[in-house]
C-alpha positions as CSV (number, residue, x, y, z in Angstrom):
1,X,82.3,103.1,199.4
2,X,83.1,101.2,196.3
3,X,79.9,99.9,196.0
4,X,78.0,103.0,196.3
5,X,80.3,105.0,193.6
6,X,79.8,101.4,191.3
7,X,75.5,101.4,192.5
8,X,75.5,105.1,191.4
9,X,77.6,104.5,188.2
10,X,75.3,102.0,186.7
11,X,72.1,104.1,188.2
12,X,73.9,106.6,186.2
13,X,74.4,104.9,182.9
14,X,70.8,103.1,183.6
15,X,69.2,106.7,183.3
16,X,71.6,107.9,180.4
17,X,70.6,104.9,178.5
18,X,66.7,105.8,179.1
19,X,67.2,109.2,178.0
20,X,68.6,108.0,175.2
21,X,66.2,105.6,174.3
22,X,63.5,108.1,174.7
23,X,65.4,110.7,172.2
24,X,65.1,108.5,169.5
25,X,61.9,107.3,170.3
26,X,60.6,111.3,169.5
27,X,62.5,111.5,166.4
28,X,61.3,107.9,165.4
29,X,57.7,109.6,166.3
30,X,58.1,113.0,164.7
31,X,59.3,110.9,161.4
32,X,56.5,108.9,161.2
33,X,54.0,111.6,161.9
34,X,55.6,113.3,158.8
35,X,55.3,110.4,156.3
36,X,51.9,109.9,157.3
37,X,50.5,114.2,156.7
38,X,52.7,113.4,153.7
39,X,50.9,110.1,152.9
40,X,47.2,112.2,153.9
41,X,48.5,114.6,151.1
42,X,49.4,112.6,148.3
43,X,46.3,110.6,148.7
44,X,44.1,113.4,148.8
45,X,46.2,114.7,145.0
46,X,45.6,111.1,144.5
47,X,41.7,111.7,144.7
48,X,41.7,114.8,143.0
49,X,43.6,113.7,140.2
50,X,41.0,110.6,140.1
51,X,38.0,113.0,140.2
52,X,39.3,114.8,137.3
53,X,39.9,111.8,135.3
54,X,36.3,110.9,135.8
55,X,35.2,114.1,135.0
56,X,36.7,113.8,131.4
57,X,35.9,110.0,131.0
58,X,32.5,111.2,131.1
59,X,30.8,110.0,127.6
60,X,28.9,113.2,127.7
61,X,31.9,115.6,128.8
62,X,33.2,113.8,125.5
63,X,30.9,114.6,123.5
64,X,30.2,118.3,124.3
65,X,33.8,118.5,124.0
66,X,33.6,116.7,120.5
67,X,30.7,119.0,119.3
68,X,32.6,122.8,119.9
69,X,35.5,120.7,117.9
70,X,33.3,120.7,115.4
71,X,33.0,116.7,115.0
72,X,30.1,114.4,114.2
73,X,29.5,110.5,115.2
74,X,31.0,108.8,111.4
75,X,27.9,106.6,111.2
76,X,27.4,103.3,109.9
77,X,31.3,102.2,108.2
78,X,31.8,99.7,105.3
79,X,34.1,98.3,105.2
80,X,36.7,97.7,102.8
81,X,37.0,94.8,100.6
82,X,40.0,93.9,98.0
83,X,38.8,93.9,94.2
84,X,38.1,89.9,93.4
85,X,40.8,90.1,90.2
86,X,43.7,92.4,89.1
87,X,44.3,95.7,90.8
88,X,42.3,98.4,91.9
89,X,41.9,101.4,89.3
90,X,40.8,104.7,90.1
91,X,39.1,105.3,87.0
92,X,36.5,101.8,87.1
93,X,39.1,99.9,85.3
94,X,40.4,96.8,86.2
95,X,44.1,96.5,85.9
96,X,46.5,93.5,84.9
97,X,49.2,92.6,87.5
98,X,52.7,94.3,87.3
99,X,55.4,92.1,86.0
100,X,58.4,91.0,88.0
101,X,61.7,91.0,86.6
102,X,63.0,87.9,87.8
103,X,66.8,89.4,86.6
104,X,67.1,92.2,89.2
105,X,68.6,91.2,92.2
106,X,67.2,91.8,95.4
107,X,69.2,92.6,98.6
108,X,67.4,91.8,102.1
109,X,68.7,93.3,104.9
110,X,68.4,90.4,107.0
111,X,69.5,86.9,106.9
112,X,67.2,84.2,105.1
């Protein structure tokens, strides 16, 4: 008698255990199947989002967009070169140097 009631206890615990086992097996499943419809969906955003970038990358989206701003290409640039001696004057001049006052004292705000 004691080793049927001890046969039907484990046989008992042995299908508790599998029932178990299978519970969180379905939520392990139903978890997964959620990350991945949420992995489909941020990887079609993902796409879109990529599409669009391409869209305004275009060098001719650029442009048209450029034009209705009213802008034109700047051409050919020089570019700019210091005068060979003295300062730059605004009237064609050239300008002497400033002189330094070698008596003021100057304060650095950092360490020398």
């Amino acid at each position: 008698m004691t080793y049927a009631l001890t046969l039907g206890l484990v046989l008992g615990l042995g299908v508790l255990a599998v029932l178990v086992l299978n519970t969180l097996m379905q939520q392990q499943a139903r978890t997964i199947a959620a990350q991945q419809a949420a992995l489909g969906a941020l990887g079609l955003r993902q796409q879109t989002l990529q599409l669009r970038l391409d869209a305004t990358d275009n060098p001719r989206e650029l442009a048209r967009r450029a034009r209705a701003l009213h802008m034109r290409p700047a051409g050919i640039l020089t570019p700019l070169r210091p005068p060979a001696r003295g300062l730059a004057n605004p009237y064609g001049k050239r300008s002497k140097p400033a002189k330094v006052d070698s008596a003021v004292p100057v304060r650095f705000a950092g360490k020398l």
